[in-house]
C-alpha positions as CSV (number, residue, x, y, z in Angstrom):
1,X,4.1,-1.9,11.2
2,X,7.6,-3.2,9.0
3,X,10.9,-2.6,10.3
4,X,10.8,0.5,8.2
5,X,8.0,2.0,10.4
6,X,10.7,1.0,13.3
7,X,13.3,2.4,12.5
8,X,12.0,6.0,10.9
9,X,9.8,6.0,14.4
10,X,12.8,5.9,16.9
11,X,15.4,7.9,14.1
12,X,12.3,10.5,14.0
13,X,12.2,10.7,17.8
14,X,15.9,10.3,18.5
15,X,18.4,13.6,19.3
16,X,21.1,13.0,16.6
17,X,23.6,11.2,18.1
18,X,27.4,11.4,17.1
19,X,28.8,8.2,15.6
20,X,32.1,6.1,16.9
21,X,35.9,7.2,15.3
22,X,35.7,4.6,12.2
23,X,38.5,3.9,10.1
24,X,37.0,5.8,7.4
25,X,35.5,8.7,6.7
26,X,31.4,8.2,8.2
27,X,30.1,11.3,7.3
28,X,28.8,13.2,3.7
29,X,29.2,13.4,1.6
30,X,29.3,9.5,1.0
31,X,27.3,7.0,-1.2
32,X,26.4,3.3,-1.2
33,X,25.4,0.8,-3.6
34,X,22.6,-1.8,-2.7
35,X,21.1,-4.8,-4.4
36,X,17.4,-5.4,-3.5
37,X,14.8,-8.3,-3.9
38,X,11.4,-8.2,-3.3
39,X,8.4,-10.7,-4.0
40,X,5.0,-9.9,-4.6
41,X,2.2,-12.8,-5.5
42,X,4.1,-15.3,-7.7
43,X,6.1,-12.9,-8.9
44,X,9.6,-11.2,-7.9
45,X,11.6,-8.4,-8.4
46,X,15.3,-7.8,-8.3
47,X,17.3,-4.0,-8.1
48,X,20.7,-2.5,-8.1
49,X,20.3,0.9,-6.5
50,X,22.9,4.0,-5.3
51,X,22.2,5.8,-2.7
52,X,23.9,9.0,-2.9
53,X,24.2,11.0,0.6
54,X,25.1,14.6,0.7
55,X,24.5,16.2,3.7
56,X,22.4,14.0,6.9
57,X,19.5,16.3,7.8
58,X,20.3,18.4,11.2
59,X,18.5,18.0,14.5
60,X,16.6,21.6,13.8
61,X,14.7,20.1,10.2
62,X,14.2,16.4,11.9
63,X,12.7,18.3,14.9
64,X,10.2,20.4,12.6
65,X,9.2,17.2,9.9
66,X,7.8,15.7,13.2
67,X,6.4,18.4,14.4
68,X,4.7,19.0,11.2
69,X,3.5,15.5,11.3
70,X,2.0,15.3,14.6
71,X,0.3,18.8,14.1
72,X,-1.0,18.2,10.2
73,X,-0.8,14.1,9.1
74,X,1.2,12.8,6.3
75,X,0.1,15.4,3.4
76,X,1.1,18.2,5.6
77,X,4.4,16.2,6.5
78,X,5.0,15.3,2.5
79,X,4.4,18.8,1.9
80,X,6.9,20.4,4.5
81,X,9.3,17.1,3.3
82,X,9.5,18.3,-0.1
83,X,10.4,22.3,1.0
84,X,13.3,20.6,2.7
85,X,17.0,20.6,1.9
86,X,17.8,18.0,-0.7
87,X,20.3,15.6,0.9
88,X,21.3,13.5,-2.0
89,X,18.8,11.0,-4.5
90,X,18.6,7.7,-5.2
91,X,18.8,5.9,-8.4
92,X,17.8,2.8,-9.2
93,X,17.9,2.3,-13.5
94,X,17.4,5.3,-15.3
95,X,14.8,6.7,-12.5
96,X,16.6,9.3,-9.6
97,X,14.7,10.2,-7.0
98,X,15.8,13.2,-4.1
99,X,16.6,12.4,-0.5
100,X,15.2,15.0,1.4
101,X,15.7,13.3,4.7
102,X,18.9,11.5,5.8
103,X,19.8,10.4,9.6
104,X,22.6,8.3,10.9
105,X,22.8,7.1,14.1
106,X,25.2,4.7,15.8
107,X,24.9,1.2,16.5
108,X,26.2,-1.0,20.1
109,X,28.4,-2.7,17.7
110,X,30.2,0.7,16.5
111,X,28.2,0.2,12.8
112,X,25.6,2.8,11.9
113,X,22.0,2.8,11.0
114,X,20.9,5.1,8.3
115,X,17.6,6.1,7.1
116,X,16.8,8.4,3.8
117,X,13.1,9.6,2.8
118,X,13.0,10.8,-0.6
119,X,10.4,12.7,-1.5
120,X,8.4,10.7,-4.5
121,X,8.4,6.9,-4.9
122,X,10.3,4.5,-6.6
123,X,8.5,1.8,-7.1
124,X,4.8,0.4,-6.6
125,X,5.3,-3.6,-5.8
126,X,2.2,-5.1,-7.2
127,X,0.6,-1.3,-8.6
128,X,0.3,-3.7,-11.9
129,X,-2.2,-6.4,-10.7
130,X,-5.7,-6.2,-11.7
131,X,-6.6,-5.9,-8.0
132,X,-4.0,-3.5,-6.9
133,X,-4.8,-0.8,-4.4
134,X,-4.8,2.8,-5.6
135,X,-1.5,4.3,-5.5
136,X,-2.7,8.1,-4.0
137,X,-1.2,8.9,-0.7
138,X,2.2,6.5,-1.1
139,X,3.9,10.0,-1.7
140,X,7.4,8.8,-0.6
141,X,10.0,6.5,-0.2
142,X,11.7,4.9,3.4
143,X,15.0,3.4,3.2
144,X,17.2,2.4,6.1
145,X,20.2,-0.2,6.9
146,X,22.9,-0.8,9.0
147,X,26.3,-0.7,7.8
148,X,29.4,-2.0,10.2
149,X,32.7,-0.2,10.3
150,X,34.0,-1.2,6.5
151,X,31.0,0.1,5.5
152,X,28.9,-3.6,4.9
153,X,25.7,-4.2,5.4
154,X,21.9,-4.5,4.9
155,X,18.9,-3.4,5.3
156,X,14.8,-2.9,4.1
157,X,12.8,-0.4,1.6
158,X,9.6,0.4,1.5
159,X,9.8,1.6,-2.5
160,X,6.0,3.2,-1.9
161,X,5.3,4.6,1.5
162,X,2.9,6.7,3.8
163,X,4.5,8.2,6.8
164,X,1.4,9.4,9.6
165,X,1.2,10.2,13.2
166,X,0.5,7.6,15.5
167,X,2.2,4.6,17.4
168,X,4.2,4.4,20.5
169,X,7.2,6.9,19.1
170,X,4.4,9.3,16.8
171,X,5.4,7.8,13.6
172,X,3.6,5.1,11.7
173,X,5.0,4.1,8.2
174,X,2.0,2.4,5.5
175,X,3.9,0.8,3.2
176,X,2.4,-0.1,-0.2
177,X,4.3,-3.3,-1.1
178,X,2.9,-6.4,1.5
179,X,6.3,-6.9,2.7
180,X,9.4,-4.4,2.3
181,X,12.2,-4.9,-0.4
182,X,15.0,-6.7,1.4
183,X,18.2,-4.7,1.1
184,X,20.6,-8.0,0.7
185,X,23.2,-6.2,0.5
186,X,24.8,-2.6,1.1
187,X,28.6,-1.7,0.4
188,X,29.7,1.9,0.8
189,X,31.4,3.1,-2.3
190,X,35.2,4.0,-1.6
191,X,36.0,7.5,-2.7
């Protein structure tokens, strides 16, 4: 289980929790641009992505997507994911994806840790070698980082994932890719 799986387990089991005063504004709608590298075989990849955050998903919709998740497994959970609110999209070139999940949660050091399911892929790390695995299933995207109080940061993606029941918190996270994209860096866009 990736850091991904981690994180999306206790945000996915976690109340929502209120953040600390910042000097800037920590709530949607807000965006952030990222730059991430990933390396698959001998080969490597490098991305400039936006996240775009609109609204963070309330307690009520978390509550039910894991609910749904426990009850029915991942296609019932991408299913009930893709009936939910849109919360934003990322973009990474010319491809946009929606967000349909977005959490924040506070950190000890007054940062926050954000996580945003969209509801399709983005990318299938290693999809083009001969021997790749099929693709079905990896039906969404995980993203999540940590930004401090400027709004710096970093963080992981799986680009491909499958989100199922199971694990210490209920959540498992299969992600395509053998290792997540590396979020290098994050910097909130100033409005």
């Amino acid at each position: 289980m990736s850091i991904c799986a981690v994180v999306l387990a206790v945000l996915l089991s976690l109340t929502g929790a209120e953040p600390a005063a910042q000097a800037y504004k920590n709530t949607a709608p807000e965006s952030f641009r990222a730059n991430g590298q990933a390396t698959e075989g001998s080969g490597g990849i490098a991305a400039s992505m936006t996240f775009q955050i609109d609204a963070y998903t309330p307690e009520g919709e978390r509550e039910r997507l894991l609910k749904v998740l426990s009850s029915g497994g991942s296609a019932a959970f991408v299913s009930a994911l893709k009936k939910s609110p849109v919360a934003g999209y990322v973009e990474a070139g010319k491809r946009k994806v929606p967000i349909r999940f977005a959490r924040m949660v506070s950190t000890p050091a007054d940062g926050r840790r954000i996580v945003l399911v969209t509801d399709a892929p983005l990318y299938f790390i290693g999809g083009g070698a001969l021997d790749a695995k099929p693709t079905a299933g990896f039906d969404v995207a995980v993203i999540q980082f940590e930004v401090d109080t400027v709004g710096l940061g970093s963080g992981t993606m799986a680009a491909a994932a499958k989100v199922k029941p199971g694990g210490p918190a209920g959540v498992e996270l299969d992600d395509y890719a053998k290792a997540p994209i590396k979020l290098v860096t994050v910097t909130r866009n100033l409005k």
